[in-house]
N, CA, C and O atoms as a Maestro MAE file, in Angstrom:
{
 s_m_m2io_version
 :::
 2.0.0
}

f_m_ct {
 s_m_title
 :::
 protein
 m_atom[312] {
  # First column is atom index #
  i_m_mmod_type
  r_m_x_coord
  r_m_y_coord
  r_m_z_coord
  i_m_residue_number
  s_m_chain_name
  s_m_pdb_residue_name
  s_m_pdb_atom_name
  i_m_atomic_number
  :::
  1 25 21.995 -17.968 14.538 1 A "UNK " " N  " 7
  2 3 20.823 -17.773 15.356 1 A "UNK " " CA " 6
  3 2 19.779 -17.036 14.516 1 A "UNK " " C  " 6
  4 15 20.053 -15.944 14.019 1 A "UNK " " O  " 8
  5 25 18.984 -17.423 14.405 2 A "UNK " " N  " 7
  6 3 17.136 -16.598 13.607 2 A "UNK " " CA " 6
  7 2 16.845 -15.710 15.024 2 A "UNK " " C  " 6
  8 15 16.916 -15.721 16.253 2 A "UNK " " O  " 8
  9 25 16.475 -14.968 13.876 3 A "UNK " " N  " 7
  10 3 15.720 -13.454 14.610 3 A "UNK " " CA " 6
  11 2 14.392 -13.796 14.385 3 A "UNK " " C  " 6
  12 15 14.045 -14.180 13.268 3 A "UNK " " O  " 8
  13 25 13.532 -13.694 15.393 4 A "UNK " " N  " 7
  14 3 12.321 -13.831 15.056 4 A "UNK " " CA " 6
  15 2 11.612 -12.762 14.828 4 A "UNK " " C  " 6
  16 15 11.878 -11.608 15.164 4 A "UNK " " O  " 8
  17 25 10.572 -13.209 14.169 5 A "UNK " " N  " 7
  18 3 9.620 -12.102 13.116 5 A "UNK " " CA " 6
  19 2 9.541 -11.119 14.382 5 A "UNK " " C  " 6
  20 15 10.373 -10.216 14.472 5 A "UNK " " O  " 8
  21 25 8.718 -11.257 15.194 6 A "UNK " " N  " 7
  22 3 8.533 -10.465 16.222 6 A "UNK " " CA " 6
  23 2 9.416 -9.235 16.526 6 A "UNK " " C  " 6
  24 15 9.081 -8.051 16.480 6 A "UNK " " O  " 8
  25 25 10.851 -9.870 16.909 7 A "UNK " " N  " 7
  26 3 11.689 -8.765 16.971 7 A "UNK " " CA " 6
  27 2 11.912 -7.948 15.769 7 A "UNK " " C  " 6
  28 15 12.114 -6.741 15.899 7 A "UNK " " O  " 8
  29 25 11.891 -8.586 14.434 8 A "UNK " " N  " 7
  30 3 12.031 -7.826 13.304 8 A "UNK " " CA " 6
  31 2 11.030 -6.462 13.416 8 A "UNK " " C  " 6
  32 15 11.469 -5.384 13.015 8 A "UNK " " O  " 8
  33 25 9.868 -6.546 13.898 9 A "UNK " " N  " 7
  34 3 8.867 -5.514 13.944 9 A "UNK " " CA " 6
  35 2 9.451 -4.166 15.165 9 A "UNK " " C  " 6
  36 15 8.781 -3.162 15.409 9 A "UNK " " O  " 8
  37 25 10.353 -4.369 15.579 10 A "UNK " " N  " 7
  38 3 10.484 -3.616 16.614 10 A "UNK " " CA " 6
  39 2 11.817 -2.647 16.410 10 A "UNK " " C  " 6
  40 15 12.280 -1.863 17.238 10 A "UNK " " O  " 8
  41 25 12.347 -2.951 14.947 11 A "UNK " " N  " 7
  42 3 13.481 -2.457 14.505 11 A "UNK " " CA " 6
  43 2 12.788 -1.195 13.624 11 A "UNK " " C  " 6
  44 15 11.695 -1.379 13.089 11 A "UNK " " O  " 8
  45 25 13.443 0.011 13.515 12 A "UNK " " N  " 7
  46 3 12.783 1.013 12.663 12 A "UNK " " CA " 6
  47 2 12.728 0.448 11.590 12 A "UNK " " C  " 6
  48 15 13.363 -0.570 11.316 12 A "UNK " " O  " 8
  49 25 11.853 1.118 10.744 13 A "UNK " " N  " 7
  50 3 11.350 0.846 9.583 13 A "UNK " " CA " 6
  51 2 12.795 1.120 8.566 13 A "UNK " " C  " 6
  52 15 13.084 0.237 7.759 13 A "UNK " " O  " 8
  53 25 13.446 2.059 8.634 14 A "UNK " " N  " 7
  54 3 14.825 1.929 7.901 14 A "UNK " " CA " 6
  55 2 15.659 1.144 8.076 14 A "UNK " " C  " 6
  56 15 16.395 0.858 7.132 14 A "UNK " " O  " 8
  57 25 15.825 0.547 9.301 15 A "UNK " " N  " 7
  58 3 16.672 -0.625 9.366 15 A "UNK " " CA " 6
  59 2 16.065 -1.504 8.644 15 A "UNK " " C  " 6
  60 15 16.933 -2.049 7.962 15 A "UNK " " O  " 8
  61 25 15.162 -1.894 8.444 16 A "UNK " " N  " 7
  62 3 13.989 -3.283 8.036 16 A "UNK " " CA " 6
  63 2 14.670 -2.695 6.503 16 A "UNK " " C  " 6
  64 15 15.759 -2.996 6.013 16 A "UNK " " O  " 8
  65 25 14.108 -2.195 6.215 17 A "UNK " " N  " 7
  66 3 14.319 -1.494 4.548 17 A "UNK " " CA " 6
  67 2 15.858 -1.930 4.130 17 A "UNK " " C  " 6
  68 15 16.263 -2.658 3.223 17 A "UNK " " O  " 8
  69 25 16.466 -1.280 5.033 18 A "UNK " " N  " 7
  70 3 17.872 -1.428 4.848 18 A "UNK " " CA " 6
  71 2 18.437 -2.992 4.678 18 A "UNK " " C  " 6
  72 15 19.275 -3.247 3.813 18 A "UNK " " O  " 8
  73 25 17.967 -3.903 5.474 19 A "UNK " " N  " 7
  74 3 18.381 -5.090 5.347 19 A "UNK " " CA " 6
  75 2 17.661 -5.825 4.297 19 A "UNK " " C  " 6
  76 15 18.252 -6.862 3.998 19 A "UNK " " O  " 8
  77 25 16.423 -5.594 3.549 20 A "UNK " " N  " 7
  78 3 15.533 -6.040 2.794 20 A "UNK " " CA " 6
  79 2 16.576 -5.612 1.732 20 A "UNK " " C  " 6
  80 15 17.421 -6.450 1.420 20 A "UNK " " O  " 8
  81 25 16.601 -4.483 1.189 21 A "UNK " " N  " 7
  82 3 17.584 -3.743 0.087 21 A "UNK " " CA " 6
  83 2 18.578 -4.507 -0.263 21 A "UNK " " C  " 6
  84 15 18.741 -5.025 -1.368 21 A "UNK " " O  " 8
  85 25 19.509 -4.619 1.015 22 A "UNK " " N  " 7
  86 3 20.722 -5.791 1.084 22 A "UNK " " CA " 6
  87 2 20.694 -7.187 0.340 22 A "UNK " " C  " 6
  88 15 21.614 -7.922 -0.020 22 A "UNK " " O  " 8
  89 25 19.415 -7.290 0.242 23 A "UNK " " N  " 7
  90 3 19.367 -8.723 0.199 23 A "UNK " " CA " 6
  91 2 18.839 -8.487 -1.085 23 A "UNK " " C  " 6
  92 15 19.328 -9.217 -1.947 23 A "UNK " " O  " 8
  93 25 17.980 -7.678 -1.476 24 A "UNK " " N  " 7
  94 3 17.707 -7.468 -2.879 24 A "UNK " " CA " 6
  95 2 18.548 -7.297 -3.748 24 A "UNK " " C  " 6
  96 15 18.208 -7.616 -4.887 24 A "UNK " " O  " 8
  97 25 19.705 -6.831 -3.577 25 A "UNK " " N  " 7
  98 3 21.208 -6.129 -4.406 25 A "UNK " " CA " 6
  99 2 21.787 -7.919 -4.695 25 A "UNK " " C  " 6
  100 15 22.278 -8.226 -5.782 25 A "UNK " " O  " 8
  101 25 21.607 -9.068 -3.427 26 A "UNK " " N  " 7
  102 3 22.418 -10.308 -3.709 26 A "UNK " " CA " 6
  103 2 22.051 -11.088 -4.981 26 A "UNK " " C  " 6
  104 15 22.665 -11.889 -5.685 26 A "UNK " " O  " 8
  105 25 20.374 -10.362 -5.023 27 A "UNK " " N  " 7
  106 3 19.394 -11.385 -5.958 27 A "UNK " " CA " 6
  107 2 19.716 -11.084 -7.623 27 A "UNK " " C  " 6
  108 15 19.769 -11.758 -8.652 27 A "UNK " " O  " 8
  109 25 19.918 -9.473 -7.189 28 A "UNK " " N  " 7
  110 3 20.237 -8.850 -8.438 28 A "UNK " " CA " 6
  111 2 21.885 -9.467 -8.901 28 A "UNK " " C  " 6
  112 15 22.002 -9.746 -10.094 28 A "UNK " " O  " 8
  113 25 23.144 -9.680 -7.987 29 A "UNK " " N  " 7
  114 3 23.913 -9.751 -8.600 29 A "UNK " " CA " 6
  115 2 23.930 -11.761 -9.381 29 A "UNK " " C  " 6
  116 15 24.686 -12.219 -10.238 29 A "UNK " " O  " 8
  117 25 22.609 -12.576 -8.496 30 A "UNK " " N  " 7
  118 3 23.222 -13.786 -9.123 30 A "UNK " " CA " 6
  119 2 22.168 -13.799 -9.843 30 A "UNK " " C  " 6
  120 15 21.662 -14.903 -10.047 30 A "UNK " " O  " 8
  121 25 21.618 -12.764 -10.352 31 A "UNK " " N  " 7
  122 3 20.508 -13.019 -11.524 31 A "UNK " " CA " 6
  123 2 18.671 -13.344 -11.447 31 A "UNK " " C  " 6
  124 15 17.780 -13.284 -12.294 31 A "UNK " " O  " 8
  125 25 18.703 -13.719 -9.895 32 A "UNK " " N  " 7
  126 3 17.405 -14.224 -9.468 32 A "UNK " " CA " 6
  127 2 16.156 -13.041 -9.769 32 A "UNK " " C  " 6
  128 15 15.024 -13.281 -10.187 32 A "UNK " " O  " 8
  129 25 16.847 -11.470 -9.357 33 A "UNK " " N  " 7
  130 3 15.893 -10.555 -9.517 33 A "UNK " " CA " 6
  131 2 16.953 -9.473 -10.469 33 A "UNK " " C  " 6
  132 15 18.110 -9.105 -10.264 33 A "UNK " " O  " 8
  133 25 16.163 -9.227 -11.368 34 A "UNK " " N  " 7
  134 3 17.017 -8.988 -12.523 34 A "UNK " " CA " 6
  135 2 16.261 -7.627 -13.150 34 A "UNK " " C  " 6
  136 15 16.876 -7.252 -14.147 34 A "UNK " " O  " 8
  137 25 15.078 -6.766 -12.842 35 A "UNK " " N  " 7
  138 3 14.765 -5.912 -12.876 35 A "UNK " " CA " 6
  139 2 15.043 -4.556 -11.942 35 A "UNK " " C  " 6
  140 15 14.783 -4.812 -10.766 35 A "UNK " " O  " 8
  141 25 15.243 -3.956 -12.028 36 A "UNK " " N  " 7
  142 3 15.691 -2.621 -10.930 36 A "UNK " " CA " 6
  143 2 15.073 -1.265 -11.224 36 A "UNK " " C  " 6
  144 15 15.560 -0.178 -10.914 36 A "UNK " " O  " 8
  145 25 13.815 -1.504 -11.932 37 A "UNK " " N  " 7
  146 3 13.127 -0.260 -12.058 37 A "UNK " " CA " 6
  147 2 12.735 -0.305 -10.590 37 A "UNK " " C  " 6
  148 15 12.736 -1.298 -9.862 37 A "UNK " " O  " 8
  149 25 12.393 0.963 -10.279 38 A "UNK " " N  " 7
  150 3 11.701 1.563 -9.007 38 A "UNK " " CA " 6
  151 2 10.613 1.070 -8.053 38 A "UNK " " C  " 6
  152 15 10.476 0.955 -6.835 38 A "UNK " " O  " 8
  153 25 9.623 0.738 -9.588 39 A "UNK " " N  " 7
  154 3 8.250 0.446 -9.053 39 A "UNK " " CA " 6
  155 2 8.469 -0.555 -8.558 39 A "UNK " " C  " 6
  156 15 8.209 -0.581 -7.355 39 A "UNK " " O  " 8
  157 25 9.096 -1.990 -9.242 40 A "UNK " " N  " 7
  158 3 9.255 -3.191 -9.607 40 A "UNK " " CA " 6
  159 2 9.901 -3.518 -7.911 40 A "UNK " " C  " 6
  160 15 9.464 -4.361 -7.128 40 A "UNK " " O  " 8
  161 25 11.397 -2.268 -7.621 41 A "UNK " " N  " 7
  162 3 11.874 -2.843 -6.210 41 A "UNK " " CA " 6
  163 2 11.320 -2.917 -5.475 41 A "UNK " " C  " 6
  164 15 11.427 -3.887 -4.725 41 A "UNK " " O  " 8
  165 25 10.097 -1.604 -5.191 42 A "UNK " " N  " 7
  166 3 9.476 -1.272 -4.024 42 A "UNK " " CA " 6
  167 2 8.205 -2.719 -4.120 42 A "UNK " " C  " 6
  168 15 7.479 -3.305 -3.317 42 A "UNK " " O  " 8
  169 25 8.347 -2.755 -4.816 43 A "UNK " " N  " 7
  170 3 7.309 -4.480 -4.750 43 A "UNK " " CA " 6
  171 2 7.808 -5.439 -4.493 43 A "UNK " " C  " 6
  172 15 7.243 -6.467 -4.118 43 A "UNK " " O  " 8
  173 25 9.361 -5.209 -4.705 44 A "UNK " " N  " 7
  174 3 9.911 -6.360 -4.175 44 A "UNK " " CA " 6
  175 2 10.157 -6.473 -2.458 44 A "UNK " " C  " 6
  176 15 10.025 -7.431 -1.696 44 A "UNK " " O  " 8
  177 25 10.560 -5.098 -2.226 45 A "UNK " " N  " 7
  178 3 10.693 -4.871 -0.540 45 A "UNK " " CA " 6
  179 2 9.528 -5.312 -0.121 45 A "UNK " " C  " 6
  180 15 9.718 -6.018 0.870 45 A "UNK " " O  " 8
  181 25 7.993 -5.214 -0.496 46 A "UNK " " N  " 7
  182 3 6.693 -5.661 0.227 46 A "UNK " " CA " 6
  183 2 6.866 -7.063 0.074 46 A "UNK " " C  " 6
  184 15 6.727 -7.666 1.139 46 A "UNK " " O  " 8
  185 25 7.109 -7.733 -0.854 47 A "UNK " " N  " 7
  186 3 7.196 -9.274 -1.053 47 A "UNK " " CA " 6
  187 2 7.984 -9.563 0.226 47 A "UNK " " C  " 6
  188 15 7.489 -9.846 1.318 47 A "UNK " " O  " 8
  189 25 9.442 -9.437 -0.104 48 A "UNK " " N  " 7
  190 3 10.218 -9.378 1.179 48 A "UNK " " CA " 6
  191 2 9.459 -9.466 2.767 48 A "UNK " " C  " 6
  192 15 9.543 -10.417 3.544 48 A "UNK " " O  " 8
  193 25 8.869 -8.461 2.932 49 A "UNK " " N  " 7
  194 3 8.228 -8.592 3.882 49 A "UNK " " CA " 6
  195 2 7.107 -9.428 4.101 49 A "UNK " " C  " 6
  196 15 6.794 -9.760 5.245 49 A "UNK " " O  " 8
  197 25 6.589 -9.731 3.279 50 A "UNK " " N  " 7
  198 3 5.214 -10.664 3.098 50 A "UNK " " CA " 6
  199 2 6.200 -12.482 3.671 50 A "UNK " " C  " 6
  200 15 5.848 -13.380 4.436 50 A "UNK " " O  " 8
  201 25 7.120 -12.338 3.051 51 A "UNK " " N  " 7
  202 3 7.640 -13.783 2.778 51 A "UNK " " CA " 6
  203 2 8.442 -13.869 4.172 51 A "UNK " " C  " 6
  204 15 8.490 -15.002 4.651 51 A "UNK " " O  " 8
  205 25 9.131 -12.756 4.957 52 A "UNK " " N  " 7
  206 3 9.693 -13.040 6.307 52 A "UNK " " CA " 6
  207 2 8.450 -13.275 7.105 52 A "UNK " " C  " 6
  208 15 8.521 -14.314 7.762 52 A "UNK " " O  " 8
  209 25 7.007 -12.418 7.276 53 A "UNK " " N  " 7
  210 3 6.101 -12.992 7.819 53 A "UNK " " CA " 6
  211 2 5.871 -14.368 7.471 53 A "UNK " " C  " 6
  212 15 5.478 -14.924 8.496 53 A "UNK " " O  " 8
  213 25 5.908 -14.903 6.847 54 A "UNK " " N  " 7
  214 3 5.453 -15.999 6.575 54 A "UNK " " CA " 6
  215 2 6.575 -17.065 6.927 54 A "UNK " " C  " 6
  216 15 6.438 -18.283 6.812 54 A "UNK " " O  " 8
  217 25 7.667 -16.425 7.360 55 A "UNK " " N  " 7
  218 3 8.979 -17.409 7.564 55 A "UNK " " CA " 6
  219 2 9.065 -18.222 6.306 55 A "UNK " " C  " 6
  220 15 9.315 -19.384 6.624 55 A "UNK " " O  " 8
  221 25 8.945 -18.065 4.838 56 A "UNK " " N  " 7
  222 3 9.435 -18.639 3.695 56 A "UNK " " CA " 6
  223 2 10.995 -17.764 4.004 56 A "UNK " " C  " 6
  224 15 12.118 -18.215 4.231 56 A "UNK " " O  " 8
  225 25 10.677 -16.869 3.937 57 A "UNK " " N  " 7
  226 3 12.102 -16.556 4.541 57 A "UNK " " CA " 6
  227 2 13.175 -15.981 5.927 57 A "UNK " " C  " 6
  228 15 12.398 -15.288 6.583 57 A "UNK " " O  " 8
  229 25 14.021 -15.963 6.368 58 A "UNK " " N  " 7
  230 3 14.169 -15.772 7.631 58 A "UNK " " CA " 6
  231 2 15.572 -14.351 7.955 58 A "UNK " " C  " 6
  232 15 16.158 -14.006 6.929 58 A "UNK " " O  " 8
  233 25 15.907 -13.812 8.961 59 A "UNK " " N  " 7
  234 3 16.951 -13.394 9.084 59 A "UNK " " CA " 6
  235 2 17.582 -14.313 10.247 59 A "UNK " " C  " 6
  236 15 17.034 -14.927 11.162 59 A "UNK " " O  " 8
  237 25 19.195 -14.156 9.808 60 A "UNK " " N  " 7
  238 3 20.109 -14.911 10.220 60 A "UNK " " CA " 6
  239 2 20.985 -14.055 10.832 60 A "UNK " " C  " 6
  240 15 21.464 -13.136 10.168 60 A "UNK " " O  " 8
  241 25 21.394 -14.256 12.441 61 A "UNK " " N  " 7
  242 3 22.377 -13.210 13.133 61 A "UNK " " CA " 6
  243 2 23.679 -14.778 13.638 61 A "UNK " " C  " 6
  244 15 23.720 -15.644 14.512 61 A "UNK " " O  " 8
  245 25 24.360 -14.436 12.679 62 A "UNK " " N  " 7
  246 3 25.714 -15.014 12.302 62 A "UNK " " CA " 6
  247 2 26.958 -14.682 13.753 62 A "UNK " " C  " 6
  248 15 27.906 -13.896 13.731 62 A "UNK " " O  " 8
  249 25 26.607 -15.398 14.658 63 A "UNK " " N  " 7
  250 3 27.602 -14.673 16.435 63 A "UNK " " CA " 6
  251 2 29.279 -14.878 15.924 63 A "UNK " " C  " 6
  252 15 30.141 -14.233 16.521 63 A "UNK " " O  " 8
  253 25 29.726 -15.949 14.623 64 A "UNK " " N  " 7
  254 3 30.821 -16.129 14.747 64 A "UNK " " CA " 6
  255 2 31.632 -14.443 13.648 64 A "UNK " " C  " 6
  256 15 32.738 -13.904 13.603 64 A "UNK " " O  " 8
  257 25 30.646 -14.276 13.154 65 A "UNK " " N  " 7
  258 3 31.541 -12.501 12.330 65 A "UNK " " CA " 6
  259 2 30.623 -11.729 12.788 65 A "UNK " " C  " 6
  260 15 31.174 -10.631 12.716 65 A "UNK " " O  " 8
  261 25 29.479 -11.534 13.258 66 A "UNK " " N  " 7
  262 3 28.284 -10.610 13.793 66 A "UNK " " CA " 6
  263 2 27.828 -9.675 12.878 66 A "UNK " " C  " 6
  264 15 27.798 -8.469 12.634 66 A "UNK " " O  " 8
  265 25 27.400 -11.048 12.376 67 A "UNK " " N  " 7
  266 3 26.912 -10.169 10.783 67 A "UNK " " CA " 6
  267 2 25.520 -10.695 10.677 67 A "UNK " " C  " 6
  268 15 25.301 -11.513 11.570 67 A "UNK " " O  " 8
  269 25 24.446 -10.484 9.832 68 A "UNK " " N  " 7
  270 3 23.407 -10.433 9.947 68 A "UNK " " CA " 6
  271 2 22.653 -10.233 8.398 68 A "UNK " " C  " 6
  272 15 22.836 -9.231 7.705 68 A "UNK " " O  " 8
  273 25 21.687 -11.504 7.964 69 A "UNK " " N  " 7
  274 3 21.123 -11.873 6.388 69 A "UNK " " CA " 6
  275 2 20.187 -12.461 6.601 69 A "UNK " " C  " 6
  276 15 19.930 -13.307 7.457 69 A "UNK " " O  " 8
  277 25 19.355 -11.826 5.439 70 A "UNK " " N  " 7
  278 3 18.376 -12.924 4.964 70 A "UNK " " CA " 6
  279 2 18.675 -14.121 4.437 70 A "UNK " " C  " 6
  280 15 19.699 -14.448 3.838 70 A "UNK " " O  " 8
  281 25 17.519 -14.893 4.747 71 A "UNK " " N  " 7
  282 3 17.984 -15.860 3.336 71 A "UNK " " CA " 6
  283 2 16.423 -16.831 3.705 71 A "UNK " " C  " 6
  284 15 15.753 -16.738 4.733 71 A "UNK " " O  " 8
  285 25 16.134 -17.820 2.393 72 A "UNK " " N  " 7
  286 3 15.142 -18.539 1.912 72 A "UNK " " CA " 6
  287 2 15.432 -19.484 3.475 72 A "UNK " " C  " 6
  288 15 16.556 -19.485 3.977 72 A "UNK " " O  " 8
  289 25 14.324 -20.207 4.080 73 A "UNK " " N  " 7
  290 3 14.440 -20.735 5.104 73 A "UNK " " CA " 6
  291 2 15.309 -22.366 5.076 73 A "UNK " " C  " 6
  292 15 15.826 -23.154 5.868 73 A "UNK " " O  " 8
  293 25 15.085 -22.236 3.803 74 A "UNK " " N  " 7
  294 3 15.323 -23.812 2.886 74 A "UNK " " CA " 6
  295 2 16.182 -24.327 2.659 74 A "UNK " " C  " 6
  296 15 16.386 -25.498 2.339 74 A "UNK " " O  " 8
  297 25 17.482 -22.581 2.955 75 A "UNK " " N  " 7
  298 3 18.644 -22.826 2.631 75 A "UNK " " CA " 6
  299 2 19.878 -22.915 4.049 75 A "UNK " " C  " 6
  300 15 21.093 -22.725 3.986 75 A "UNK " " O  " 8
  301 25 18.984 -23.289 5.326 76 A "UNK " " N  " 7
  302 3 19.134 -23.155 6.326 76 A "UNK " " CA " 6
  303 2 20.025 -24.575 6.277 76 A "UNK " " C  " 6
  304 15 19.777 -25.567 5.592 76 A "UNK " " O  " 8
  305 25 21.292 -24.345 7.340 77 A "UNK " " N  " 7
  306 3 21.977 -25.105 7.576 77 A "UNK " " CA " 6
  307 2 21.105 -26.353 8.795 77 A "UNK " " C  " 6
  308 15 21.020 -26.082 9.993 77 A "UNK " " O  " 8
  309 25 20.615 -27.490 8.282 78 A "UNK " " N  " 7
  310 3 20.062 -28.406 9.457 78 A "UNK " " CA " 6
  311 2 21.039 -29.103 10.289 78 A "UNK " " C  " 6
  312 15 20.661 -29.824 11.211 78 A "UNK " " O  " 8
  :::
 }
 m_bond[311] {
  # First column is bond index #
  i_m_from
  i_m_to
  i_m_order
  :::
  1 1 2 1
  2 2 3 1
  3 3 4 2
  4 3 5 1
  5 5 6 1
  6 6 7 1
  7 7 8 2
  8 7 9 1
  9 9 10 1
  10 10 11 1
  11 11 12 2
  12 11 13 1
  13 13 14 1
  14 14 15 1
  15 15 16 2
  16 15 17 1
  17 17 18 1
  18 18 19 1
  19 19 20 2
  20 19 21 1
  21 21 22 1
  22 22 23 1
  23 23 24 2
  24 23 25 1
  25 25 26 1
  26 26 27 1
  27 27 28 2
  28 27 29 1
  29 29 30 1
  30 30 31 1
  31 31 32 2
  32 31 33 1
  33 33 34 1
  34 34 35 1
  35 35 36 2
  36 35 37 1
  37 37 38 1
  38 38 39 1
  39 39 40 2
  40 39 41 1
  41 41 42 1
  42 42 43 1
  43 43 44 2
  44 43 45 1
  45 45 46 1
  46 46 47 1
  47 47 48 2
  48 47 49 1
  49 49 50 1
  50 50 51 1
  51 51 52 2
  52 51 53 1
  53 53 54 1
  54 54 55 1
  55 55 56 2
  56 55 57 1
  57 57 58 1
  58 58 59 1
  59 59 60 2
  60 59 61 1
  61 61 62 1
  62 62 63 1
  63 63 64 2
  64 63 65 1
  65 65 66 1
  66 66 67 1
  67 67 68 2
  68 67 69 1
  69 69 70 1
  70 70 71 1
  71 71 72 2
  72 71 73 1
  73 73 74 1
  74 74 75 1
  75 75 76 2
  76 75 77 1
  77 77 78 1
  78 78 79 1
  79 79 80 2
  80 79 81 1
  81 81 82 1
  82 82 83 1
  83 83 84 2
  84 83 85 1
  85 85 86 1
  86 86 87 1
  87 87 88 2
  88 87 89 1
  89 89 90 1
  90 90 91 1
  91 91 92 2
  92 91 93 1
  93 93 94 1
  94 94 95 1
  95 95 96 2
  96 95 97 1
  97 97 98 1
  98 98 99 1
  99 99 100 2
  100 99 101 1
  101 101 102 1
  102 102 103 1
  103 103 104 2
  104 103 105 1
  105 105 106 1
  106 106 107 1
  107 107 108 2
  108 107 109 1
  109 109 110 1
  110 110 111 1
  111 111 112 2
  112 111 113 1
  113 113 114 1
  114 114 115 1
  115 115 116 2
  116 115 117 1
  117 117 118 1
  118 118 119 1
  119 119 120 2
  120 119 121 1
  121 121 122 1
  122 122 123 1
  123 123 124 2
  124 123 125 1
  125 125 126 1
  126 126 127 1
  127 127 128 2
  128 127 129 1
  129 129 130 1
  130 130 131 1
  131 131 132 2
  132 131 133 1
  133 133 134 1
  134 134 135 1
  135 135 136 2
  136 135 137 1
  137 137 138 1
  138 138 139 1
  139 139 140 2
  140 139 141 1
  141 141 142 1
  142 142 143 1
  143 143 144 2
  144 143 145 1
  145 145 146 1
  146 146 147 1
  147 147 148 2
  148 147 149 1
  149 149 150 1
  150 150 151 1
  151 151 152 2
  152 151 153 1
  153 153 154 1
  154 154 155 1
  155 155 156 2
  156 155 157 1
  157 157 158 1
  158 158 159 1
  159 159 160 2
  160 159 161 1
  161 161 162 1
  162 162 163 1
  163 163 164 2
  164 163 165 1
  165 165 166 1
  166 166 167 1
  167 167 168 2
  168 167 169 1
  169 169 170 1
  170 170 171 1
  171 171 172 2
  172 171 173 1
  173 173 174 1
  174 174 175 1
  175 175 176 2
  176 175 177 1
  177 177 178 1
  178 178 179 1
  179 179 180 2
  180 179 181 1
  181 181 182 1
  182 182 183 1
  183 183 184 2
  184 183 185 1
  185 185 186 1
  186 186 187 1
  187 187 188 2
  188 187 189 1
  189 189 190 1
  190 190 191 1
  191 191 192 2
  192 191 193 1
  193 193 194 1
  194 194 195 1
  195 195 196 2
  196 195 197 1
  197 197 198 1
  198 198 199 1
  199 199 200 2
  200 199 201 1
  201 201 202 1
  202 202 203 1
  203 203 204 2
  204 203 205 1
  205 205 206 1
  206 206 207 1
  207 207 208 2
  208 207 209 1
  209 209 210 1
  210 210 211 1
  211 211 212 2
  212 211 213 1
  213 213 214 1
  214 214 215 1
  215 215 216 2
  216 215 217 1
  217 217 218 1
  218 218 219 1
  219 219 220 2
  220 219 221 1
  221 221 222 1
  222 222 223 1
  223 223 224 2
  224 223 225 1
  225 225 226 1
  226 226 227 1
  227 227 228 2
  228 227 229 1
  229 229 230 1
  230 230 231 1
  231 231 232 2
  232 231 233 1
  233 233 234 1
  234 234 235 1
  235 235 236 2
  236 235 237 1
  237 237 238 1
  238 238 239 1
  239 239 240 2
  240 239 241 1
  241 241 242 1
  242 242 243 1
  243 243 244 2
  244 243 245 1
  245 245 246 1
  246 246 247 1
  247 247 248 2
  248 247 249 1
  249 249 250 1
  250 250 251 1
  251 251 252 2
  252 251 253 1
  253 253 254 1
  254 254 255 1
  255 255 256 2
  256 255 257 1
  257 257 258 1
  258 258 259 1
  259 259 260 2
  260 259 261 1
  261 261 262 1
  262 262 263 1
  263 263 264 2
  264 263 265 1
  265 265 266 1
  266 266 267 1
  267 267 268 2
  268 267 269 1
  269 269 270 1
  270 270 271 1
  271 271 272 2
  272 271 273 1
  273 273 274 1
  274 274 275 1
  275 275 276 2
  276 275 277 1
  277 277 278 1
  278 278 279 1
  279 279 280 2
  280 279 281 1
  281 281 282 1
  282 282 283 1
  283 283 284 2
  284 283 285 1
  285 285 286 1
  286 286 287 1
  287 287 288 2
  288 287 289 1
  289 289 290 1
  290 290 291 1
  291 291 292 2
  292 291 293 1
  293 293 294 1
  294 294 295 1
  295 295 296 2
  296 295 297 1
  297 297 298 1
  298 298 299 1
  299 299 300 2
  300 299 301 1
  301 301 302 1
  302 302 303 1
  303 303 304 2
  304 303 305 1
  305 305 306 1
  306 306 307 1
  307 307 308 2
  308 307 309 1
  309 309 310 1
  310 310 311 1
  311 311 312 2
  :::
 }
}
């Protein structure tokens, strides 16, 4: 099930962070984002956010383990 942007805005700002982070650590381990200076993440968390507004990317609430990810919209099961 997609969470829509909407509700995403209504989650504290640390949760948002927190799940953005999450997803930044996946990019880092398969190589996609491969820098981890400071400046560099915190630009990446705004991207992040720029790109869920935009639904290039989406969060995913998974009911069969109740678990909960980003991911590229593209890579959405049709």
């Amino acid at each position: 099930m997609l969470v829509p942007y909407d509700a995403l805005l209504q989650l504290p700002s640390a949760t948002m962070d927190n799940l953005i982070k999450e997803y930044l650590l996946t990019q880092v381990e398969d190589g996609s984002f491969s820098d981890t200076n400071e400046q560099v993440y915190i630009s990446a968390i705004e991207r992040c956010k720029q790109l869920l507004k935009q639904e290039i990317l989406v969060v995913e609430f998974s009911e069969d383990d109740e678990s909960i990810a980003i991911k590229p919209k593209e890579h959405l099961r049709r």
